[in-house]
N, C-alpha and C positions, 0 to 999 in steps of 0.2 A: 235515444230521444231524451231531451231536458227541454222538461216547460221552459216556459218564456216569463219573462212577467206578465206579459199582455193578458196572458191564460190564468196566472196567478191570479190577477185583478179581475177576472169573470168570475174564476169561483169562487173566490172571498164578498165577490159584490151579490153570488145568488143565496148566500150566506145572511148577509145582511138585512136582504130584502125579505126573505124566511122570515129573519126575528121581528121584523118591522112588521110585516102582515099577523103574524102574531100578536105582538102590544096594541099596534096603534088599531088593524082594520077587525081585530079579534076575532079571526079566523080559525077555525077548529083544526084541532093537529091534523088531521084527513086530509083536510082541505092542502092545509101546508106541505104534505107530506108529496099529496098530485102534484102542486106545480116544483117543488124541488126535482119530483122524478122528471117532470118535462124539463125543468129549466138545462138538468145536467145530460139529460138524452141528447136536447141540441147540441151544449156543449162536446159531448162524446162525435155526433154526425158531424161537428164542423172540425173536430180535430181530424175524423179519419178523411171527409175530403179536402183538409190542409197539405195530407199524408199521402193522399192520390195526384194533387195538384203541385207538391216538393218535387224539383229534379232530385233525381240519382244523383247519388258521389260521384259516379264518374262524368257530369258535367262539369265540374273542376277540375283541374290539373294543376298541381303544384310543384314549383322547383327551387332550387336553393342555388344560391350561386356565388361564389367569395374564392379569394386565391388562397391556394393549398399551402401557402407559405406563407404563415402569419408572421406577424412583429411582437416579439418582446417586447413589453411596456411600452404598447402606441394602443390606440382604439384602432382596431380592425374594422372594416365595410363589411355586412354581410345580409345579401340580398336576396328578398322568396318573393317570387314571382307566382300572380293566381291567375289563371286562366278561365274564365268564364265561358263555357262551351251552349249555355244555355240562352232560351231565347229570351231568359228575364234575370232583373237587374238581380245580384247578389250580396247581401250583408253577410259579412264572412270577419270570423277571428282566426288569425293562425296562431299558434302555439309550437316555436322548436325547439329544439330539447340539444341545445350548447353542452357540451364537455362541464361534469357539472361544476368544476373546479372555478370555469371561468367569472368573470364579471361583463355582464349583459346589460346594455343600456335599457333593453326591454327585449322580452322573446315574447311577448302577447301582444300583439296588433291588431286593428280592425279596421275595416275598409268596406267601402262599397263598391261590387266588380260590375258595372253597365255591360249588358247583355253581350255577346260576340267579343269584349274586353280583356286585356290585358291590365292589373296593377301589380307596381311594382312596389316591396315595402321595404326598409330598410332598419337594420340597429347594429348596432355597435358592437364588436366583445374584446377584452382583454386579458390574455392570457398569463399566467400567475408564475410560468417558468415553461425551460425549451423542453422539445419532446415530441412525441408522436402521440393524438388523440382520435377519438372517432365523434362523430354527431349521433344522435339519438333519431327519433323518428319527425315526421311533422306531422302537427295536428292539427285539423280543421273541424272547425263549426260555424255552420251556415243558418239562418233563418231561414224557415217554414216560408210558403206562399201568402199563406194570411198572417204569419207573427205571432201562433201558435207557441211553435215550440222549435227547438232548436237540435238540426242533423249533427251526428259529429260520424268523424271519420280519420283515421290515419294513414300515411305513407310513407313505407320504408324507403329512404331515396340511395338510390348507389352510388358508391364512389363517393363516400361520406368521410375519407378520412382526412386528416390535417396534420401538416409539423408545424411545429413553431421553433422558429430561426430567431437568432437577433434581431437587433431593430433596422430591417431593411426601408422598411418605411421613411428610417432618416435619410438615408441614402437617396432614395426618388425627392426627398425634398429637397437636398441638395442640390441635385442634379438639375430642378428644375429649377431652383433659383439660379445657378451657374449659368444654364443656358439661357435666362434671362436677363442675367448682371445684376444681380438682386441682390446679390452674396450680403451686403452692409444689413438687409433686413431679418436678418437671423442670425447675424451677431458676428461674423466673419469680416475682420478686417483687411481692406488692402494692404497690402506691403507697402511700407514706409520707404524701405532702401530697395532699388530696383538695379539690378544688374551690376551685382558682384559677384557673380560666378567667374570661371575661369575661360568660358566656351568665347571668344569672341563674335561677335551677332555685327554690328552697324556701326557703321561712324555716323554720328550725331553732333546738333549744334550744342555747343558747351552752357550749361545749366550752372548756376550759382553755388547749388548744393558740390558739385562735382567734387572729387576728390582729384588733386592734383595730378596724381602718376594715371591718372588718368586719360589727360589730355594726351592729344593725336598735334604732335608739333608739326608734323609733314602736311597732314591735313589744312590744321591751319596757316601755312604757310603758304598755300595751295590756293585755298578760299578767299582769306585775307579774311577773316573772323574765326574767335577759336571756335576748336573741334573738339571733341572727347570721345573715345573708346566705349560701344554697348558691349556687354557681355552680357549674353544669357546665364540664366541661374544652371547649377550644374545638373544635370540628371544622369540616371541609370547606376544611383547610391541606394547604398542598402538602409533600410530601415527593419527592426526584429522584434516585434511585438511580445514583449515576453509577461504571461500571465502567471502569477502566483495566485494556484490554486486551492489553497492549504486551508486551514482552520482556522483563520481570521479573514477570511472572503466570502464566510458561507452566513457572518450576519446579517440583518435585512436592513435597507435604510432606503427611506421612502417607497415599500412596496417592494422592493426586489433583492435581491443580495447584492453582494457590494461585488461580487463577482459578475454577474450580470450585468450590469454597470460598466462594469470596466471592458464587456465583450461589446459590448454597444458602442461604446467607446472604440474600441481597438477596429474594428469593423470600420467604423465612418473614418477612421486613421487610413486603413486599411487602404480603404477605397480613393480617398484622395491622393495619395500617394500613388497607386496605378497608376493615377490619373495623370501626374504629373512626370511621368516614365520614372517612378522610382521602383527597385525592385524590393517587395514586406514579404516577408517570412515570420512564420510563428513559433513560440515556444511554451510551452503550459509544462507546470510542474508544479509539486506539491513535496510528498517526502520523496519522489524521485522524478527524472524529466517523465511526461505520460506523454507527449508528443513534439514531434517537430517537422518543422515545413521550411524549406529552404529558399532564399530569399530568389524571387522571380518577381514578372513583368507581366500586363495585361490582361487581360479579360481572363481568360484559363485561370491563372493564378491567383485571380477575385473570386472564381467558385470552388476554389480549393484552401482558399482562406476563408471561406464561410462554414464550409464542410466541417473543415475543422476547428472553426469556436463553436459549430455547432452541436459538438459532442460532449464539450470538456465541463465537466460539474464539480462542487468544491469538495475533496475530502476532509474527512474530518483526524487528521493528521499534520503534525507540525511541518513547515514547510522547511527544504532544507535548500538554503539559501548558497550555502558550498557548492553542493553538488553540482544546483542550477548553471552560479556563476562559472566551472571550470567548463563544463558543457559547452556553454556560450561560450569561450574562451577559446575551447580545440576547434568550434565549428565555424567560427566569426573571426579568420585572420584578417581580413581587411576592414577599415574601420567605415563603423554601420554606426545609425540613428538607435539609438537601444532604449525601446521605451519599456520600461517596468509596470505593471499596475499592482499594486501590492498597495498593505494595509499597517500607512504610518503611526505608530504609538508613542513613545517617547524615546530618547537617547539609550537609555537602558534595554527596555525591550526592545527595542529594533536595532541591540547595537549587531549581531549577524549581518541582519539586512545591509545595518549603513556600510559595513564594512566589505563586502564583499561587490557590492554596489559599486564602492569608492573603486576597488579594484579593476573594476572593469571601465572605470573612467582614464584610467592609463591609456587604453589604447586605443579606445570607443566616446561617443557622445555618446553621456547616457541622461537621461531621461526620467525620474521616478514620477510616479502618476498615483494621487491618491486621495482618496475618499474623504471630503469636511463635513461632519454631520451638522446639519444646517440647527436639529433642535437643540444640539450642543453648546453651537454661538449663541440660538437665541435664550438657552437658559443661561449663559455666562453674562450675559447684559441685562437681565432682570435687575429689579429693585427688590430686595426679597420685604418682606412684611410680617413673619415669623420669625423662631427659630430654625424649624426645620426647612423654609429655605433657605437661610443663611446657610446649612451646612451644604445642601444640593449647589450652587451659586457656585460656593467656596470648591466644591470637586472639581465639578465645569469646568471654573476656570485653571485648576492645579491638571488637567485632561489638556486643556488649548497650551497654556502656558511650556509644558512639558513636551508635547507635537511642535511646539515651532522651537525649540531646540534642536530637537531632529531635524528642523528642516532646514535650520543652520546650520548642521553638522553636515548635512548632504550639500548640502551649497558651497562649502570651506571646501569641500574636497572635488569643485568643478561639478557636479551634477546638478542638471537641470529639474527643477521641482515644480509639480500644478498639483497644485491642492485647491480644491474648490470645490462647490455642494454637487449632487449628483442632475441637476434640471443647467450646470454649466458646463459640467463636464468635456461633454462634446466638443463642444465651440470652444472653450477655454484651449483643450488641446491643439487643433486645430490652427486655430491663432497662432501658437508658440510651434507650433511645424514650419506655418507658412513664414513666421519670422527666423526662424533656424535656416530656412534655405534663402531666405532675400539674403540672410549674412552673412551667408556665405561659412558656416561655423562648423558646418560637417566637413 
């Protein structure tokens, strides 16, 4: 039981009224002392039939309700349901007790549940990295009949546990902008060049853009207006998602590691690829390969490419870019879409990377994928106004300046490069897949 205010403000008010009868009506302490003992008798008689007149705990009924597969850096839904079993309206706060790790748009709500009623409440939580967690209990406090004072009570609710996956949450919003044709409002461009695969599709009326060996002479000769050749874009091409998981992936940038980042990424790759009958396959390694997943096709193959970004964490060991590349080399004879997500430095320090990278551009499209820290650019375009930001300024920009050498260097040797902050990532990839394949480049 916790007083209320309501109760607070009675007894502080018979408090007052004591000192008042004393100064002002000069009342003898006796006198004073009778009506405090009555004033607080009532008080006591109205709390205990406040206490006869409160339902029971078990007039409420509490549930919680949210999918057991949370998203990596998205706000999660997560919904407690109150149940009012009683025949009077209820003022209720709940209190649930989130994994304490997370970030909670609020876990203390309050409502008013109308007799026979159902409310439903809702808050947000976002999870700090993947893993398996559990909930805490729920906790309820209800107001008295008169606003006395306030019931509380808890409930262990079961089947409290939770993973946290990647960011699936991009995925369903993908999903529903696609099936809406919305793609343009989340940052996914149509394809510019359409049908330069190899699969022939339809004879069509001949377009401006056309390229020449394209035209259908027979057709047009046929018609009696030119013709030109559709081809569908190719499908049922590999694409190999390969994550470097080493000691320069496990630092944080905006909230999450840069590893993380890049599963989120690899995942929404993942999935639109499926999508388009291409077959992704995974690779993660660090000081040696820790997994592989061999390149497949539909839906099966989407819960086995989650399964497994959903395990893989960063160590804290230098990555060994050798090993990686010949790995990929004995296991990718046919030439595959090879997207890297690795962590570009400059020409020097990344010279392994670039080289081995380069390597695997002989036989493969390859792809490096990597991280621009956004407060980097914006501390290189300061105006400094000291000395010591001139010297911060001046690193910045010897940091940016020295990164896009490497990223000349990977570009000289045919690799394709997206560098871009981590809130573009996504979409940035994305784009340069969907344009990889209008080009026909794989």
């Amino acid at each position: 039981m916790i007083f209320s205010p309501r109760l607070i403000v009675l007894v502080a008010g018979g408090a007052v009224i004591s000192l008042f009868l004393v100064l002002a009506a000069s009342l003898s302490t006796g006198q004073v002392l009778a009506f405090l003992l009555c004033y607080n008798g009532l008080l006591v008689l109205g709390v205990l039939a406040d206490r006869h007149l409160t339902s029971k705990p078990e007039a409420l009924r509490l549930e919680r309700f949210y999918e057991h597969h949370l998203s990596l850096g998205a706000e999660n839904p997560i919904m407690l349901k109150v149940e009012n079993r009683s025949r009077i309206a209820q003022t209720v706060i709940i209190k649930d007790e989130p994994p304490f790790s997370f970030k909670a748009s609020s876990v203390s709500l309050q409502a008013i549940v109308p007799a026979g009623s159902v409310v439903k409440l809702r808050y947000t939580l976002e999870p700090p990295s993947r893993g398996d967690y559990c909930f805490g209990r729920l906790n309820c406090r209800y107001l008295s009949r008169l606003g006395l004072f306030w019931r509380q009570f808890a409930v262990e609710v079961t089947n409290n546990h939770i993973r946290v996956y990647p960011n699936i949450r991009e995925i369903r919003k993908y999903e529903l902008f696609a099936r809406r044709g919305h793609l343009l409002e989340v940052g996914i461009k149509p394809s510019r060049v359409v049908g330069l695969g190899t699969d022939f599709d339809s004879i069509r009326d001949y377009q401006v853009d056309d390229e020449f060996r394209r035209i259908n002479w027979g057709a047009t000769a046929r018609r009696g207006r030119m013709a030109s050749n559709r081809y569908e874009v190719d499908k049922s091409q590999n694409i190999l998602l390969v994550l470097d998981a080493g000691r320069m992936m496990s630092g944080e940038v905006a909230g999450l590691t840069k590893l993380d980042h890049a599963i989120n990424a690899a995942l929404l790759l993942g999935y639109v690829g499926v999508n388009r009958d291409d077959k992704v396959g995974l690779v993660a390694f660090a000081g040696q390969v820790k997994f592989y997943l061999p390149p497949g096709r539909g839906r099966p193959q989407l819960q086995k490419l989650l399964s497994g970004l959903c395990n893989i964490q960063p160590e804290v060991v230098e990555s060994d870019y050798q090993a990686a590349s010949r790995y990929i080399a004995f296991k990718q004879r046919k030439r595959s879409l090879i997207c890297v997500f690795t962590d570009l430095i400059d020409g020097e320090a990344s010279r392994e990377l670039i080289t081995y990278i380069a390597a695997l551009a002989k036989n493969h499209l390859v792809m490096c994928i990597s991280l621009l820290e956004t407060s980097l650019v914006e501390q290189a375009g300061r105006v400094p106004s000291n000395s010591q930001e001139v010297y911060e300024i001046g690193v910045a920009r010897t940091v940016l300046c020295s990164r896009a050498k490497a990223v000349a260097l990977l570009k000289n040797r045919g690799v394709v490069v997206v560098s871009t902050s981590p809130a573009q990532l996504s979409i940035t990839l994305i784009n340069k897949y969907l344009e990889i394949k209008s080009r026909a480049r794989l």
